[in-house]
N, C-alpha and C positions, 0 to 999 in steps of 0.2 A: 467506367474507370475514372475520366476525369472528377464523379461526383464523389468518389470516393476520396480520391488523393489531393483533391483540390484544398486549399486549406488559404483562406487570406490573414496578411501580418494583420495584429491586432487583434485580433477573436479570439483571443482567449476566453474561457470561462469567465463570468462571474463579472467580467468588464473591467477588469485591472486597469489602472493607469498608473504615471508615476513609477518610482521607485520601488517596485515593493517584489514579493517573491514571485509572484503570477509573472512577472519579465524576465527574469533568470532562467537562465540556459538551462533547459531540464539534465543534461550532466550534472550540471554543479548540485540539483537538489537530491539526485541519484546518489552522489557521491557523499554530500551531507547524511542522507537519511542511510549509508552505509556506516560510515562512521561513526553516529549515534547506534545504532541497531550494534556494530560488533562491541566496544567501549563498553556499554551497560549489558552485554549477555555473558563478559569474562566473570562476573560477580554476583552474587545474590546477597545484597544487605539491603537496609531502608535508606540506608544514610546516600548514599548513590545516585539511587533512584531519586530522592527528594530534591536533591541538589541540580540534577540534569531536570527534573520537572519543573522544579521554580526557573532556572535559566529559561525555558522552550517558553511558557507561558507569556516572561517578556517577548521576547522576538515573534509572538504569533499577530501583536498589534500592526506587525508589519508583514502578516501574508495577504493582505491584498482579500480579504473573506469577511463579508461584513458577521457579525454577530450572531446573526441567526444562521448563516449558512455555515456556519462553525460549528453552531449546537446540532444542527441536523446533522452536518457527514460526520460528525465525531463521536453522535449518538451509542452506535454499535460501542466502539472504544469505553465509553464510561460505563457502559449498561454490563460488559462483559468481566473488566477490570475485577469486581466485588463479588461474582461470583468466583473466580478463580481465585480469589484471596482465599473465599468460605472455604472452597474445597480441598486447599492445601492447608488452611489452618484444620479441618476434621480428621482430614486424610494425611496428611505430614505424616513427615518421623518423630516419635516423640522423645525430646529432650529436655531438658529442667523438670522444675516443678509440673506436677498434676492440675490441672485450673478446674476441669468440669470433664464429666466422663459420662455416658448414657450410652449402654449397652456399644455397638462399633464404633461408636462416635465418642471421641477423646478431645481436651483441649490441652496443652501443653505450653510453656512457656515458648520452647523449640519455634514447635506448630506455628502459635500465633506470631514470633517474629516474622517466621518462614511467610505465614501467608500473606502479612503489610508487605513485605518487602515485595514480595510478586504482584499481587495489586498494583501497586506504586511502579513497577517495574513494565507491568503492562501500557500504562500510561507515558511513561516518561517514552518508549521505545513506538507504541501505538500511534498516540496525538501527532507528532510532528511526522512520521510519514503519510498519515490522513493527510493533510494539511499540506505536504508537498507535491502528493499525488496525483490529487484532483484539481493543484494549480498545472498539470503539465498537457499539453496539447498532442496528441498521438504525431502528427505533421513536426512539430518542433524538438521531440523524444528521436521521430527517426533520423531528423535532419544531424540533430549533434550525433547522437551513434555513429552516423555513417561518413561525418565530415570530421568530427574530433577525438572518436574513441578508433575510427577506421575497421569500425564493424564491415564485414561483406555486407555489398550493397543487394544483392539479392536476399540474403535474410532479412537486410532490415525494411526493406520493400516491402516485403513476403509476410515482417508479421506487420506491416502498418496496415496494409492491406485486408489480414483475420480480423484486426484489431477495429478497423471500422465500421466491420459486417457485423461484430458482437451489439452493436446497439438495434439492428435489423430483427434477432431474438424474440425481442419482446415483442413486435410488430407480427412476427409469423406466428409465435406461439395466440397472440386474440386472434388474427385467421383462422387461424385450424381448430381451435373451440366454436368458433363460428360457424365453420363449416362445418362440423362435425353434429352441432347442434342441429342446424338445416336440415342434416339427413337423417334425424331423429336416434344419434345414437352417444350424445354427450351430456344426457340428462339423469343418467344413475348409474351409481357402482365406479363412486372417486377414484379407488388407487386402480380400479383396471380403467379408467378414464387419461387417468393419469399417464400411468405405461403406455397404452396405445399412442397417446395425443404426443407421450416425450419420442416414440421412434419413428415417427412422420413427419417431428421437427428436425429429426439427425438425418433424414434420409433426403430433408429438404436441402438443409447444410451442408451435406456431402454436393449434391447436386449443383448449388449456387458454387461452392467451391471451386467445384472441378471447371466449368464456365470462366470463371475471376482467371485460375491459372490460366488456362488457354489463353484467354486478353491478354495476361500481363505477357504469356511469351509472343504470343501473335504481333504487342506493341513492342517486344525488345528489352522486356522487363528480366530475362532470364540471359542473359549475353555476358560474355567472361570479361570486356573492355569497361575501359578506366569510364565508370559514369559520371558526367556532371550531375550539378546539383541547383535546381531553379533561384535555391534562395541561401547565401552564406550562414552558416553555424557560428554563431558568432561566440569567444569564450574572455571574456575579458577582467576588470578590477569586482566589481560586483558579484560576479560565479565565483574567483579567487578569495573573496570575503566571504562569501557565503559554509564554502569549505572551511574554513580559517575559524569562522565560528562556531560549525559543529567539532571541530579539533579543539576548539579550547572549551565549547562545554562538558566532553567527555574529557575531558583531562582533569577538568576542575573536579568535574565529580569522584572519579577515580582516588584524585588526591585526599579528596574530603573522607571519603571512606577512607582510605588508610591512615588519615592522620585521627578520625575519631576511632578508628579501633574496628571499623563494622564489615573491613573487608575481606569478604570469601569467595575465594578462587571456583569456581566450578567444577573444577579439577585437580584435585588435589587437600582438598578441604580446607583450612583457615591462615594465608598469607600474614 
């Protein structure tokens, strides 16, 4: 238990210092990356999207992620973005003119708006929760929940707890290939390799589980009184900024689409 829940100030990922988002109270980037994600899902234009992507872009000089560890964890994000553009621009509804048409596959003026605007929408909604996620620390996520939002201190326990076994996974999943290998039985016939090898990692996980929980009530971790807390949740000028900036870049963006014309409601069709 304590190698789990142990967690020391300053370990963050990546070795933040300074000012930057890797020190911000994971509420506050919770609360940002909520604001951005509802803001940009009321609408589907380009203009929007464009406008909250160029705002994030600047502010990402300042998440504490050097260069490269930006293009790795954001990878998925770019790599996915243009395919989903393709398949709403073939797959859309088609409105305006006719562009290009090959037997199920159509392109339309509609379409092709339709599918920048979702690309671009992936992105502007994807990137900046990449980007805040992987700056948050599981120990410092449950510390605010439980001191600032006054989440139950047994759930937030409970998942910080799941939450630090899931890197354990990857460790027991080469075990059990290993061993399975040894006993000459992981050397043909992938997906029933596969099956077997995934229900002897669930049955390991159940196992480890049900162990954790007994610790954690046998330490006192499941008890109905007011818990302290080892280290204060701190919420201050910077978290208040932090928030304050994803409110004014969905607001800007919002405005921008309706003052160019490109805003449409989700529900409801064209505001």
């Amino acid at each position: 238990m304590s190698v789990i829940l142990h967690h020391e100030k300053g370990s963050a990922p990546y070795g933040g210092r300074g000012k930057t988002i890797i020190d911000i109270n994971p509420v506050a980037k919770l609360g940002a990356a909520l604001v951005l994600s509802v803001a940009l899902l009321l609408t589907i234009d380009w203009v929007s999207a464009t406008v909250a992507l160029a705002l994030e872009c600047v502010l990402f000089v300042w998440s504490g992620l050097s260069f490269r560890t930006f293009v790795i964890r954001t990878a998925p994000v770019w790599a996915s973005a243009p395919m989903v553009g393709l398949t709403v621009v073939l797959y859309g509804r088609d409105t305006g003119a006719m562009l290009w048409q090959f037997g199920f596959f159509s392109v339309t003026e509609g379409s092709l708006n339709l599918g920048i605007a979702t690309a671009l929408r992936v992105l502007a909604v994807g990137l900046p929760a990449v980007v805040l996620f992987i700056t948050i620390d599981p120990t410092d996520l449950a510390d605010g929940l439980g001191q600032i939002v006054r989440l139950p201190s047994r759930f937030v326990l409970g998942g910080l707890a799941g939450l630090r076994l899931v890197a354990l996974f990857v460790d027991d999943w080469r075990s059990l290939g290993l061993a399975r290998r040894a006993r000459g039985i992981g050397d043909s016939r992938l997906v029933t390799r596969f099956f077997g090898q995934s229900s002897a990692l669930i049955i390991v996980s159940i196992r480890r589980g049900s162990k954790l929980a007994t610790a954690m009530e046998a330490k006192g971790f499941g008890g109905d009184f007011v818990r302290t807390w080892a280290r204060p949740s701190q919420f201050g000028m910077a978290e208040t900024l932090l928030i304050a900036v994803g409110v004014v870049i969905a607001a800007t963006a919002i405005m921008a689409a309706v003052w160019a014309g490109t805003w449409t409601f989700i529900i409801g069709g064209r505001g």
